[in-house]
Structure formats: C-alpha cells, structure tokens
C-alpha positions in Angstrom: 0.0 0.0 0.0 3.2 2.5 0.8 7.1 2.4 0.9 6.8 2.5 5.2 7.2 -1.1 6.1 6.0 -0.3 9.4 3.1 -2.9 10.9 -0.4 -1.1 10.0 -2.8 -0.7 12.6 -6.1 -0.3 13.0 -7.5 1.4 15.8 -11.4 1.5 17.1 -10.8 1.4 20.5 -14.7 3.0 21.8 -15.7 3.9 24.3 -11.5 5.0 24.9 -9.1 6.9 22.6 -5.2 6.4 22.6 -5.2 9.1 24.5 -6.5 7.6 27.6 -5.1 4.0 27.2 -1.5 5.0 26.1 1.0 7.8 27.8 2.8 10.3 26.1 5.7 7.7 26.1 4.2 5.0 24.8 1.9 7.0 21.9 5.1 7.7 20.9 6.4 4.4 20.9 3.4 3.4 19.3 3.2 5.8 16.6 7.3 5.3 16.0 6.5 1.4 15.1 3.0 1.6 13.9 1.2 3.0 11.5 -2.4 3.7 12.6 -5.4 4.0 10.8 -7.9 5.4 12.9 -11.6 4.3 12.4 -14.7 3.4 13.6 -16.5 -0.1 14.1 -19.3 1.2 11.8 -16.7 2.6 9.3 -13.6 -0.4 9.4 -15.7 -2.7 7.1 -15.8 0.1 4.6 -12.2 0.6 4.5 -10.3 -0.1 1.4 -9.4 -3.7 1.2 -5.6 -2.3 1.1 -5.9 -1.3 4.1 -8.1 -4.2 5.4 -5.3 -6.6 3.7 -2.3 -4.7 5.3 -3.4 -4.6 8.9 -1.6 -6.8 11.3 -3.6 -5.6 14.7 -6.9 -4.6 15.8 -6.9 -2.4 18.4 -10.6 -2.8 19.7 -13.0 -5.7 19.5 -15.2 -3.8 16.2 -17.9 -6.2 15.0 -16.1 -8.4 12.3 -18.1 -10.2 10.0 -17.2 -13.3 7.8 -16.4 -11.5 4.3 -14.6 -8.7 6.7 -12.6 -11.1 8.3 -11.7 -13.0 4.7 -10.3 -9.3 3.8 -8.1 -9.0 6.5 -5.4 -11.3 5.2 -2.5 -10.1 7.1 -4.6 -9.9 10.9 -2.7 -11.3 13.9 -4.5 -10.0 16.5 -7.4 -8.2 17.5 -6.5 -6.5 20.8 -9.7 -5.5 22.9 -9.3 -2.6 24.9 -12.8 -2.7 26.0 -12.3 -5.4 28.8 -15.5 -7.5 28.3 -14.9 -10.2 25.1 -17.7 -9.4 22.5 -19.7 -12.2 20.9 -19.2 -10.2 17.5 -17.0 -12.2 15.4 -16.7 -15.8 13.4 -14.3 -17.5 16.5 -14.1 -20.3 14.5 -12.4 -18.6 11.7 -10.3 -16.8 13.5 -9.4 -19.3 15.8 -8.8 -21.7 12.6 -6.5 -18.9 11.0 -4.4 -18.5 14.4 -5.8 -15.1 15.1 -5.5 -14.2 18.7 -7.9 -12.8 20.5 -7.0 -10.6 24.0 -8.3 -8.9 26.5 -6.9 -6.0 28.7 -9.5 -6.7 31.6 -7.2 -7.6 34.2 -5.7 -4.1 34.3 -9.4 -3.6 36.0 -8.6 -6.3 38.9 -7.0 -4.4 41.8 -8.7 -0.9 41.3 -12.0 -3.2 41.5 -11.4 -5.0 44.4 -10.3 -2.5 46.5 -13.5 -0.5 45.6 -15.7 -3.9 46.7 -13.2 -3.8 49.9 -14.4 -0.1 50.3 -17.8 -1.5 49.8 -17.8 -4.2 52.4 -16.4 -1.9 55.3 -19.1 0.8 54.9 -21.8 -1.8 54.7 -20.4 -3.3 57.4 -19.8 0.4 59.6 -22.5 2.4 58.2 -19.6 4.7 57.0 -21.4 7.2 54.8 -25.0 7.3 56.6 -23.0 8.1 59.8 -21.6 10.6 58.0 -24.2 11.9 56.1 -26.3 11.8 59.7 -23.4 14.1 61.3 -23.7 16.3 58.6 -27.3 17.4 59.4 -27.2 16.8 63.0 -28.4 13.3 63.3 -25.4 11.5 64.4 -25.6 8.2 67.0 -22.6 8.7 69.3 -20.7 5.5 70.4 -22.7 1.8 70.7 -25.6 3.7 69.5 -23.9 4.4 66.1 -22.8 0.5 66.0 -26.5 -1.3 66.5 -25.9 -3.7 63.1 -22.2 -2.9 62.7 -19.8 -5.9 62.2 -16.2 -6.5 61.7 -15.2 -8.2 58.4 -11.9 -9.3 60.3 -12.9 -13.4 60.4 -16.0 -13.2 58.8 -17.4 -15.8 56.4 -17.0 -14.5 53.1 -18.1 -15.7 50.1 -16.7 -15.4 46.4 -18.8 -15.5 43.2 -16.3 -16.1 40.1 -12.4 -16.6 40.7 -11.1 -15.0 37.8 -8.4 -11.8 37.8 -10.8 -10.1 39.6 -11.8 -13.1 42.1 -8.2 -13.6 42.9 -7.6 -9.9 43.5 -10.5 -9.8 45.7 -8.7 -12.3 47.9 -6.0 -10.4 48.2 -6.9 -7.5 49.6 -9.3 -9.2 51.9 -6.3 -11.9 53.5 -5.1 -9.1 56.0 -9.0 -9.6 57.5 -8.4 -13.7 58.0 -11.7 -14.8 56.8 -12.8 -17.8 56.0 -13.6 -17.6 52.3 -15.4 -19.9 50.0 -15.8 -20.0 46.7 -18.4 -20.6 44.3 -16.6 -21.0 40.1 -18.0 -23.8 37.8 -15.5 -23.3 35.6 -12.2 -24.0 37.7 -11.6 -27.2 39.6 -11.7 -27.9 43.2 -8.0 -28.4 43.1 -7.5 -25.3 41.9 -9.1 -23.4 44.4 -7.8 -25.4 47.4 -4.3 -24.5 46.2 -5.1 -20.5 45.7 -6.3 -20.7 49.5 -9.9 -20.9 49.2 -13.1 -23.3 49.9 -14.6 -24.5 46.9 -18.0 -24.5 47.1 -21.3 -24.7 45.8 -23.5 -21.7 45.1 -26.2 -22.3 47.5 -23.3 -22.6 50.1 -22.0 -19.7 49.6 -25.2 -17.5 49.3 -26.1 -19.4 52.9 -23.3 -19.0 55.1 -22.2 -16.0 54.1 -21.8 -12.7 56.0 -20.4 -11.3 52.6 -21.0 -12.0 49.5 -18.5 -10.4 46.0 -20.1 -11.3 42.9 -17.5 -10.9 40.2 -18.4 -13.4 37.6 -18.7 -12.6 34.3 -22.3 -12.8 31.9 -22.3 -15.9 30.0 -24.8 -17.6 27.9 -25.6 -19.7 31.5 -25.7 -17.4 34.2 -28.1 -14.7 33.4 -30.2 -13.9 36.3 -28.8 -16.7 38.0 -28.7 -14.7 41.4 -32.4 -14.1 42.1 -35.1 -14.3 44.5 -34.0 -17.7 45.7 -30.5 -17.1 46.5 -31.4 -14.3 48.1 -33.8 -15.3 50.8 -31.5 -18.0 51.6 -28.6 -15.1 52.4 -28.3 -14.7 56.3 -30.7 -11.9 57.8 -28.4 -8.5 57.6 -25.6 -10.1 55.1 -23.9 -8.0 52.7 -23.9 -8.8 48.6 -21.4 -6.7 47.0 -22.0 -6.9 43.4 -18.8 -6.1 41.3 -19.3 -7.7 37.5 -22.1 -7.1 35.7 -26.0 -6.5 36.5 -27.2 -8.5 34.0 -25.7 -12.0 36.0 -28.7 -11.1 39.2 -32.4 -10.5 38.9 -31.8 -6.4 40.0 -35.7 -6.7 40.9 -35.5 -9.5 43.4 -32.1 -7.9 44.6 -34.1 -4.6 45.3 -37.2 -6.1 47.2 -34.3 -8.0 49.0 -32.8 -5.0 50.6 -35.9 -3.2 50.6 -37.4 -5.8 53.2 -34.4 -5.4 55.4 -33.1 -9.0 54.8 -29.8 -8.2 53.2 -27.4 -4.6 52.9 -25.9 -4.4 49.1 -23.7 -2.4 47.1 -23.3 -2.4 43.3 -20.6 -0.4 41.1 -22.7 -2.1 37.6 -26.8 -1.2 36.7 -29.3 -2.9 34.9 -29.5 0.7 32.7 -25.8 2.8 32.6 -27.0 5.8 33.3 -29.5 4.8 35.8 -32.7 6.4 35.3 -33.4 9.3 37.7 -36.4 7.7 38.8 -35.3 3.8 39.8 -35.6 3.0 43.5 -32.0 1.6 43.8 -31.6 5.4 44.2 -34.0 6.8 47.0 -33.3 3.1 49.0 -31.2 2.5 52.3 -29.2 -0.5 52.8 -28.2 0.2 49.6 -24.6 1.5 48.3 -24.6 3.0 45.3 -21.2 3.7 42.6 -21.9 4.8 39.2 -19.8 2.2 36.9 -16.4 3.7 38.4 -14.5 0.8 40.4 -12.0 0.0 37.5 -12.1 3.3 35.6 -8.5 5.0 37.0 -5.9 6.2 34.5 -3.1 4.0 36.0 -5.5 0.8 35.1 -6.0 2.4 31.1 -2.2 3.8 31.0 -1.4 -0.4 32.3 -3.4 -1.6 29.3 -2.0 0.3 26.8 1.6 -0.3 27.9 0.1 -4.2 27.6 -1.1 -3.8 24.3 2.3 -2.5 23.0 4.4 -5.4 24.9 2.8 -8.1 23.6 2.3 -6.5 19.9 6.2 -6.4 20.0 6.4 -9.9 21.1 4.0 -10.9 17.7 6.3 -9.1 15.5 8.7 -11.4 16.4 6.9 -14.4 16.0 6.3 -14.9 19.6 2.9 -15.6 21.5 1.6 -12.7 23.3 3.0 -12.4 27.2 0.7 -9.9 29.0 -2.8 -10.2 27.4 -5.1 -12.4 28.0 -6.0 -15.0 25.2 -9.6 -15.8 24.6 -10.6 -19.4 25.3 -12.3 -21.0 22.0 -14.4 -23.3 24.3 -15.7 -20.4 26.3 -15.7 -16.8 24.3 -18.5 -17.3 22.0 -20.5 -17.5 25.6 -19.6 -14.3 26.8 -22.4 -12.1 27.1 -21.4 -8.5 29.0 -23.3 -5.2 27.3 -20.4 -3.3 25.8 -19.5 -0.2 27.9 -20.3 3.3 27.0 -18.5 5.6 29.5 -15.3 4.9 30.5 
C-alpha cells in the first residue's frame, strides 16, 4: 500500500481513545513502530481492502463479520481494549487462522477490588450514613452508632467467580483472616484449594455468608442466575457486594431483598448505565450506590495500553503474546457482557 514497512494498525478502540489507554511515552512508541489508521466499528468494514489486507492488529473488539474477516489477510490479532470479550465475530475462523484474540480486563482487577473492599467496610460500619447523619445533626454517638455494625476481620465471606478479579479480591481481603469460600464452575476444586480458598457450591455460599463479591462474568448460562431464591437463603443483615455485571442477578429481586431489610448491598454495575433518575435503587437505604467507576483510573487504562504494546512487539517477532489475556475458543463465543459506553 506504501514504501513505510511499518506494521499497520487499525484502531477503534470505543468507548476509549489512545489518548486515555497509552502515555505520552508509549503513543510515541506506538506511533514510532506503527502505523495507525484510525476508524470506527461502523466505518472499518468500509475501509479499502488495502488497508483491510495490510493490517496486522486490531486495536478494539469492532464487529467483524465473515467476508470482513476473509479481507483481512494479514490480521494477527485483535487486541480488545474494551475489557468484556464481545460475541461479535466468526471465533471459529479466526481461531482456525491463528488469530488471537486478547483482552486488557485484568488491568481492571486491583482498582475493582479495592473498591468492593471499600464497599464491604461501609456496609459493614455504616460509614457514609453516619456521616451523612453528622452532617445534618443526626449523628448516633458510640454503641448507638454500631446497632448492626460488624467486623469483616474473620467473617465468612463468600466469592462468586475466581477469575483476575476473584483472585484480586482475595487479596486485599487476606489481612482480615476470613474464611472464604468460593463458588466458580468453571475451575476445579483443586485449583481453588491450592489459591487458599473453599470451593463450594453456590447455594453454600449464598447461605453461610456474612459477605458476598459477585465478580463473575455474563455468560450464555448465568443470566439472572442470582435471584429471588438465593437471596432469601442469604443470612438476615448479610452483605452482597456486586462487582461484574447486572445483568448476571435478577436487580428486581435484589431490590425487594434489601428493601425488606433481609440483606445490605452495594453495586458499582446497573441494569441501565445511566440509571434512570427515577429507579428506586436510588432513593433506598441498605443500599450502596457507585456509578460504573471501580475499575475506571488512569493508571489501570495507562497499564493496558503499555500491555497492548508489549505483547504487539512480542507478535512481531513471531512470539505468543505475554501480558494479554487469550480468549478461550471453548468459552468466548459464551460471553455475554453489554459493551461499555463511558469509560
């Protein structure tokens, strides 16, 4: 297509820009070994097919269909900056043609679960109503501030998906010495026992819980799977702390939940992003609200886009990307998270 024999990239990366996922440093280190065409995922599959032929890298999980995919001859990688893996491509193809497939999610782990640790303390302290109650005067001095506060320091805590985030969560919660079960159909037992943790089934771990993470991803199985049942099984004044996604409990049954009193919650993730003014997750107590923000700090997007650029340097050289990663081909095409529209 040109004389420069530098790599051709091509970058889509919405909801985020370059700006935001690389620093000054590394757009320059980008832009010195790349060239980048900068598109859309409405626009990329009306892109000249010398482009389409020339590029080595996606950056961004566009939707790629079959004849788009047959155009780009030279692809190595699509490199999704987005976090959640998007059911919006032929795996099989690529798979069949070598094409990785990565995600930058784990950058997300650490700022997440100390945001869910956050989470946990104030349900369990009453942190912000105490302070919003001192603020206009309404403030329970002493024992009379602490009538349903508990330590999480040996608590039974339990753990909902042990991915990057799972294992991050555990982490930060070790220094508290609870005893923490988990509940991950997709890792074996032995697995678990040697990270630390209880495995466990779900109903176990919605029942003897005094906390409960939820930080499982959507999949094709687990939609709703956190609903009215597992709820009223929770014990009376437990805390559910969900991290992941809405879409993986029933938000209705979660609300009359804590409504009734049963349980405390906390969510970062919404049924609607923005939340409509009117829903009554916002007027209700118990509850701890966050507007989509655990995971969204610029030293998590300046991580992934230092990630991005290792392992695209490691393909150049024929070897198999390091720092990202890889989609599964047994388990992506289930992957059902709503792409993200703020960062």
């Amino acid at each position: 297509m040109t004389e420069d024999t530098r790599p051709l990239v091509l970058s889509c990366p919405l909801p985020r820009t370059l700006d935001l996922i690389f620093s000054e440093e590394n757009l320059k280190r980008l832009h010195a070994r790349y060239r980048i065409v900068e598109t859309t995922d409405e626009a990329l599959p009306g892109l000249p097919d010398a482009v389409l032929a020339e590029a080595r890298y996606i950056i961004g999980q566009p939707p790629v269909s079959e004849e788009t995919l047959a155009r780009l001859k030279s692809l190595k990688s699509v490199l999704n900056v987005e976090s959640n893996l998007l059911n919006n491509m032929p795996y099989d193809t690529v798979f069949a043609r070598g094409i990785h497939v990565l995600t930058t999610g784990q950058v997300f782990a650490v700022p997440v679960a100390e945001l869910g640790l956050a989470m946990a303390l104030n349900l369990a302290r009453g942190v912000i109503d105490a302070d919003l109650d001192f603020r206009e005067g309404r403030e329970l001095w002493g024992g009379d501030g602490n009538r349903t506060a508990r330590l999480l320091t040996g608590a039974d805590v339990g753990i909902v998906g042990y991915g990057d985030l799972g294992k991050a969560l555990h982490r930060v919660l070790t220094g508290f010495r609870p005893r923490i079960r988990v509940y991950d159909p997709w890792i074996p037992e032995a697995v678990l026992k040697d990270a630390g943790v209880e495995p466990a089934g779900l109903e176990t771990v919605m029942r003897e819980s005094d906390f409960v993470f939820v930080v499982a991803a959507v999949t094709s199985e687990n939609r709703a799977f956190l609903g009215e049942a597992g709820f009223g099984m929770m014990r009376r004044g437990a805390a559910f702390i969900l991290l992941s996604r809405a879409d993986v409990v029933d938000f209705d049954a979660l609300l009359k939940a804590v409504g009734s009193g049963h349980i405390v919650a906390a969510s970062d993730v919404w049924p609607e992003e923005p939340l409509p003014a009117g829903h009554p997750a916002r007027r209700m107590t118990g509850f701890v609200r966050s507007a989509h923000r655990a995971g969204a700090l610029d030293v998590a997007f300046k991580k992934m886009g230092e990630m991005v650029l290792d392992d695209m340097e490691f393909m150049d050289r024929g070897l198999p990307p390091v720092r990202l990663r890889r989609a599964e081909r047994e388990t992506v095409a289930r992957m059902r998270s709503k792409p993200v529209s703020v960062n």
